[in-house]
N, C-alpha and C positions, 0 to 999 in steps of 0.2 A: 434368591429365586422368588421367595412368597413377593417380593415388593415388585418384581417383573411383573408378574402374574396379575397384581392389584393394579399396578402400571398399565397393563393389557387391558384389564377390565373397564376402569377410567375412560380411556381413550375412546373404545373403540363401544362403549356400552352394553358388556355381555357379559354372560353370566359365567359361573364357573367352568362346570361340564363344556361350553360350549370355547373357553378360555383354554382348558385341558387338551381341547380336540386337534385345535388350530396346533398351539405348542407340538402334540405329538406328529403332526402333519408336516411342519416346516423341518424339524427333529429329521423325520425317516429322509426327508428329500434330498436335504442336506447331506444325512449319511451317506443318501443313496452317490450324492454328483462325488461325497469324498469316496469314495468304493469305486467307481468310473475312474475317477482320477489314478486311483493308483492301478488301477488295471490296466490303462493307457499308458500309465508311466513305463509299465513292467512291458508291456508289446513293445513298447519303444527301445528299451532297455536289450532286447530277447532280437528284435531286429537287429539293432546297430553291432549285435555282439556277432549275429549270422554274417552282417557283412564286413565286416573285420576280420573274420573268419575265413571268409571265401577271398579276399584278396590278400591277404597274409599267407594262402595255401598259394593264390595264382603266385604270388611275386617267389616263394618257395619252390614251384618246380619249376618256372621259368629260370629263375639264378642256377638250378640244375643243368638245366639244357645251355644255357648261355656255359657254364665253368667245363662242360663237355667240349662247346666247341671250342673253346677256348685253348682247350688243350690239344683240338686239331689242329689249331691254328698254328702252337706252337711247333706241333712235328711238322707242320707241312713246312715252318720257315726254316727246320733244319735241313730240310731237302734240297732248300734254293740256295745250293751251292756249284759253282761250275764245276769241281770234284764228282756231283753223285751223277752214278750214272742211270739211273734207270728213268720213272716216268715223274713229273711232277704233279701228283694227284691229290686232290685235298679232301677228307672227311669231313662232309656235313652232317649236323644237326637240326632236325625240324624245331623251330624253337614255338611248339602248337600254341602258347598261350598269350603271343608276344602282342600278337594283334586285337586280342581279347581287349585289351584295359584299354582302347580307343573307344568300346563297345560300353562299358561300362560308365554307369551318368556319373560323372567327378564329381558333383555338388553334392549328391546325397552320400557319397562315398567320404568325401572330405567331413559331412555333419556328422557320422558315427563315429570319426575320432576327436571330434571337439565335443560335441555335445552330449549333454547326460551326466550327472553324478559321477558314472564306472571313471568318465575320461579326467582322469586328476591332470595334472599338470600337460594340457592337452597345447600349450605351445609347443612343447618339444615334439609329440603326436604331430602335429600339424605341420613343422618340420621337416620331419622323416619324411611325412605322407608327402609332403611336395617332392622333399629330393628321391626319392622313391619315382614318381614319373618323369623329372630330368633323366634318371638313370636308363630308365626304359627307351625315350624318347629317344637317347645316342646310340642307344645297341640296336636300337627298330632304324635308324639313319644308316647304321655300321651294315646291316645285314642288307638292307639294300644296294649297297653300293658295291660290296665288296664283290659278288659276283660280278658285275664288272669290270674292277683290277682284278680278275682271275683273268677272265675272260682275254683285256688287254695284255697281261702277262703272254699268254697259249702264242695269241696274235703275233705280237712283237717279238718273242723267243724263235718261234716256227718262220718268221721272216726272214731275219737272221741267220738260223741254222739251215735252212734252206740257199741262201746265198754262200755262207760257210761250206756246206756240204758240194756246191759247183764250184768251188775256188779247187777243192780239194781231188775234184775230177781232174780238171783242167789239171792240177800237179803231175797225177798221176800218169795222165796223156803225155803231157808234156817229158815224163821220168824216162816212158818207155820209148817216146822214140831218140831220147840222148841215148838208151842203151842199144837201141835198134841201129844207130848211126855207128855206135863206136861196135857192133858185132859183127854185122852186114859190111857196113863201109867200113869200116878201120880207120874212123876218121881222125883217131888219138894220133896227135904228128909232134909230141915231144911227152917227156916224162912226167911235167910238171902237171898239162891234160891227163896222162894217164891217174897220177897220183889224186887229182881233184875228183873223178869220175869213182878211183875206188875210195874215198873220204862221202863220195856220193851216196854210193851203196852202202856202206859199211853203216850209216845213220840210218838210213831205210830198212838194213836188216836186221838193227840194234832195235829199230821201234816196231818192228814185228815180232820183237821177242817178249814183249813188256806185256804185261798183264792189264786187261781193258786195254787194248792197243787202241780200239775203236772209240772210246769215251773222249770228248769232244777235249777234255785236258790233258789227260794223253797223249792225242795228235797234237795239239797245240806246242804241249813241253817237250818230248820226244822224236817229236818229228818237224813241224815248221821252226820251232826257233833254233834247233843247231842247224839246221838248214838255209835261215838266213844267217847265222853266226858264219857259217863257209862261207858264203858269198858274198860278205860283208871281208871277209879275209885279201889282206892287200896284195898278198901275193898271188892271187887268183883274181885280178881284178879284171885285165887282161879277156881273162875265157870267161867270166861270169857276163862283160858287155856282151858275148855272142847269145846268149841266153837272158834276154830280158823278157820275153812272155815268162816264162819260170819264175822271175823272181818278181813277177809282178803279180804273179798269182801268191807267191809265198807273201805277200806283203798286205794283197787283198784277205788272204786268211788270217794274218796278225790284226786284221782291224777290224773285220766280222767276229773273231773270238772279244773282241776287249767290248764290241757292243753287246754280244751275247753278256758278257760279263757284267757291264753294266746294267742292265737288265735285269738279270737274276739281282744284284746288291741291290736295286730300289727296293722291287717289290719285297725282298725279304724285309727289310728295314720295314716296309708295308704292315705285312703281315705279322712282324715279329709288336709291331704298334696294337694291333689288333689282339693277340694272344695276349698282351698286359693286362688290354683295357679290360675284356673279357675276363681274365682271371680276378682282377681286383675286383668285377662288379661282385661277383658272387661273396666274396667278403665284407663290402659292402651293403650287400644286402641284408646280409646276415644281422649286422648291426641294426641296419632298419628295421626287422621286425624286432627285435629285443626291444627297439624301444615305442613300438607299435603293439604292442602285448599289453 
């Protein structure tokens, strides 16, 4: 130190006190920018830690709200069956935070898991953080669309069952006036007529007796297909030719139910894709903050 000092003095041609002064001046300043420095360090430290924080909670109630609906998803694919009878209604979930992380600036979000001392081994950080918004990015595509195969579902079902539903008038029409003929007119003119007309009714009074007689599979198994299985009978071929509106309508109904049916297996397969992906994100999330910690 003395030979610094005599160094100093040399150089610059001053004296002692005056060699002391400078030293303790350049000393404090120095200290001062190392004292700044780590105070900067520490705000920076104390920042990145907040926002680490605030999107490690967002990606945490979001994988919430997503494994929720996820598990509508899954009940509502068990509804889309041409069995259930009631309505095909699906539970949503508001997923509020899903739109947020569009909101939020990526770049300085991505520097608080790389940069800094805290971030060790900030590949694997940097990792996650990316597939972290791949994951987002499909479930915010998913949630968009899928209100629309709802929506097509309603559509394409309600087509159908509506065309289904007039086949099954038109039966009905067509039931009462063969029995209108054979009560009024007597038109049954050998046994075999008589025999087919009560094989007629006796199917008709069988599937009024069955529980949900009205449920779209119900009518379908109960009532149209032993009804074209008669008519399809060779020993009745004879009087079923007199009856072709009838069995064109039973045949219109066999092909309205199988498009109904097709219908309901897409979108369930649909939907039943959607209940996975949803279920698995939230596990996978799970993982990404463990290694975002």
């Amino acid at each position: 130190m003395n030979e610094f000092i005599e160094w100093i003095k040399c150089i610059f041609s001053i004296d002692n006190n005056t060699t002391a002064t400078i030293l303790i001046t350049v000393f404090v300043f120095l200290m001062g920018l190392f004292f700044q420095g780590i105070f900067v360090m520490i705000k920076n430290i104390i920042l990145r830690k907040r926002q680490r924080n605030t999107f490690i909670y967002l990606l945490n109630v979001t994988s919430q709200s997503i494994y929720r609906q996820g598990l509508f998803f899954e009940k509502f694919s068990k509804k889309l069956d041409i069995k259930f009878s009631g309505n095909f209604t699906l539970s949503q979930v508001s997923i509020t935070y899903l739109s947020t992380f569009e909101k939020l600036e990526f770049e300085l979000l991505r520097s608080s898991f790389i940069n800094g001392i805290e971030n060790l081994c900030s590949s694997y950080k940097l990792n996650a953080f990316t597939k972290s918004y791949t994951i987002i990015e499909r479930i915010k595509k998913i949630e968009d669309s899928y209100p629309g195969d709802l929506n097509n579902l309603y559509n394409k079902f309600g087509n159908y069952e509506a065309k289904w539903n007039k086949s099954l008038e038109l039966i009905r029409q067509n039931y009462d006036e063969i029995l209108d003929q054979v009560r009024i007119n007597n038109t049954v003119r050998n046994e075999l007529e008589r025999e087919f007309v009560d094989k007629l009714d006796q199917t008709i009074f069988k599937w009024q007796q069955t529980k949900n007689r009205n449920s779209i599979y119900t009518v379908q198994n109960e009532l149209v297909i032993p009804l074209l299985a008669l008519f399809k009978e060779q020993r009745y071929i004879q009087i079923t030719a007199n009856l072709r509106t009838l069995k064109t309508q039973l045949l219109n109904a066999e092909i309205y139910y199988m498009n109904l049916e097709n219908i309901i297996n897409l979108y369930k397969g649909q939907f039943d894709s959607y209940a996975s992906i949803y279920k698995n994100t939230r596990r996978i999330i799970n993982l990404i903050i463990k290694r975002l910690k």
